[in-house]
N, C-alpha and C positions, 0 to 999 in steps of 0.2 A: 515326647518333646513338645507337642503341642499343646497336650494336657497342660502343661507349666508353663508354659506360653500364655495360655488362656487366664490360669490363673493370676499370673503376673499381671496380664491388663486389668482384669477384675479388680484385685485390690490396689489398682494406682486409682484405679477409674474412684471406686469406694473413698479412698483416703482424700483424693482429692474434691470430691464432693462434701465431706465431712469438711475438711477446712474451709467452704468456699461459704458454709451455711453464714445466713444475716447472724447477724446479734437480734436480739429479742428485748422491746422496753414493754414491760408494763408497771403495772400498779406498787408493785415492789419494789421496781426501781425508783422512784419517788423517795422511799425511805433509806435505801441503801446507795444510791447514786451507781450502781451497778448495773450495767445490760445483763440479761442472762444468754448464756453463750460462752463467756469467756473460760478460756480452758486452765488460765496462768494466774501469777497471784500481781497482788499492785508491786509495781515496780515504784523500789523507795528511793532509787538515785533523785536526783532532779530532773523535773518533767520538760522536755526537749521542746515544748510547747509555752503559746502565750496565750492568757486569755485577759482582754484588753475592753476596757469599758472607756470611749473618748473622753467625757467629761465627768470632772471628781466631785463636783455637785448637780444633782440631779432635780431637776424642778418636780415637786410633786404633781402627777397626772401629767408628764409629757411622755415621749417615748427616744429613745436610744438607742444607736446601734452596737450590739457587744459581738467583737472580732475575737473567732479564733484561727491559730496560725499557728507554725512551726517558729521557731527561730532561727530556723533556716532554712531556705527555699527549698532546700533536697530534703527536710524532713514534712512525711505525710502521716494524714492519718485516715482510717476508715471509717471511723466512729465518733461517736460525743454524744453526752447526757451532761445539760446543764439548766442548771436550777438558782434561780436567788432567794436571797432566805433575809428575813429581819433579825435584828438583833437578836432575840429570842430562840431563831431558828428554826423559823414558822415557812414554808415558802411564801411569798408574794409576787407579786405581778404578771404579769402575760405577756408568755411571748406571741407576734401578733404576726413574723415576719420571719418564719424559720422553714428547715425541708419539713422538719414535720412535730408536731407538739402534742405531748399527752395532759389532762390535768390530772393536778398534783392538790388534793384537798381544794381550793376555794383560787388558785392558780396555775399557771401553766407552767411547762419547762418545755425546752427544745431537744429536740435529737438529729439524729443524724445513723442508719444503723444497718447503712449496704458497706457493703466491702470494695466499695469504688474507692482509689485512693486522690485523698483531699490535700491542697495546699493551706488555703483558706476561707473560713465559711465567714458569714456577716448576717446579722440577724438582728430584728427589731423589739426590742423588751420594754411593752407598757409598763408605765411607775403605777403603785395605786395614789388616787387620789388625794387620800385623807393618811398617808401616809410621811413621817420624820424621821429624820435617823439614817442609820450603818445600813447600808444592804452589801452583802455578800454574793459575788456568783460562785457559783461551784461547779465545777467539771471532771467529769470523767473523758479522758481523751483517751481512744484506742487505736494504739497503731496496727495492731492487727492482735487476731484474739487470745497468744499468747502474752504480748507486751501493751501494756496500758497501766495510766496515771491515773489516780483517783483525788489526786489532792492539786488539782492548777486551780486556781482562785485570781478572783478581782474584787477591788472593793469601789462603793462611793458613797456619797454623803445622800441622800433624799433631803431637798429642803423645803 
C-alpha cells in the first residue's frame, strides 16, 4: 500500500512539474511566432484576446504603447510573443519597454513566457525612423500551454 502511495505522489509531483515548465522564446521563434513549449495546436476559434495599438498613425521615430488584454477581465493569460513586421513582412522596430525582448534580424519583439497568469501587459514599441507605411503587430497569446492564439493582430499607419 505504501509502495502505491509513493508512487502516486511521485508521478502528481512529475506531472505537475511538466505542466508548470516556462515556454521557451528563442531565435525560432522570431520566424514562426511560436514559443517552444507548447504542447497543443493554435486554437482556430477566435482569440479571447486584444491586442491594441492607441494611435492608427504612427509618427515615424516616435514610440507607442501597444496593450495586450483579454476581452474580459476574467480571461488570462500566461504568455505572449509579439512582433511588428512592414508591409513586406520584414520585422521592424523595438520594443524598448517590455518584461522581456529578444532580437529578431535588425529588430526587437516582446515576450512574456512564465506561467504567472496576466490580465494585461502595456509595453513600449519604437517606430524606425526612416520608416512609411502599414506595420502589423502580431501575437501569439498563450493561455496556458495547451490553448493558445497565434493569429491576434493590430494594425497602423507609420507616417
Amino acid at each position: 500500500m505504501a509502495g502505491r502511495l509513493s508512487l502516486a505522489v511521485a508521478v502528481s509531483v512529475v506531472c505537475s512539474l511538466v505542466s508548470a515548465m516556462p515556454l521557451q522564446v528563442t531565435q525560432s521563434t522570431c520566424e514562426s511566432l511560436l514559443p517552444e513549449g507548447l504542447t497543443g495546436n493554435p486554437q482556430t476559434s477566435e482569440a479571447p484576446y486584444l491586442l491594441m495599438v492607441p494611435n492608427e498613425e504612427i509618427p515615424s521615430g516616435s514610440q507607442i504603447n501597444v496593450i495586450l488584454t483579454g476581452f474580459d477581465p476574467n480571461v488570462t493569460f500566461e504568455g505572449f510573443f509579439i512582433e511588428a513586421f512592414n508591409a513586406e513582412g520584414q520585422p521592424i522596430g523595438s520594443f524598448v519597454n517590455a518584461p522581456k525582448t529578444i532580437e529578431c534580424g535588425s529588430a526587437t519583439a516582446a515576450y512574456q513566457a512564465d506561467s504567472s497568469a496576466k490580465v494585461v501587459e502595456m509595453m513600449t514599441w519604437a517606430a524606425p525612423v526612416d520608416m512609411a507605411g502599414i506595420v502589423t503587430f502580431r501575437a501569439t497569446v498563450v493561455m496556458n500551454d495547451e490553448f493558445y492564439w497565434n493569429d491576434v493582430t493590430a494594425k497602423a499607419m507609420l507616417a
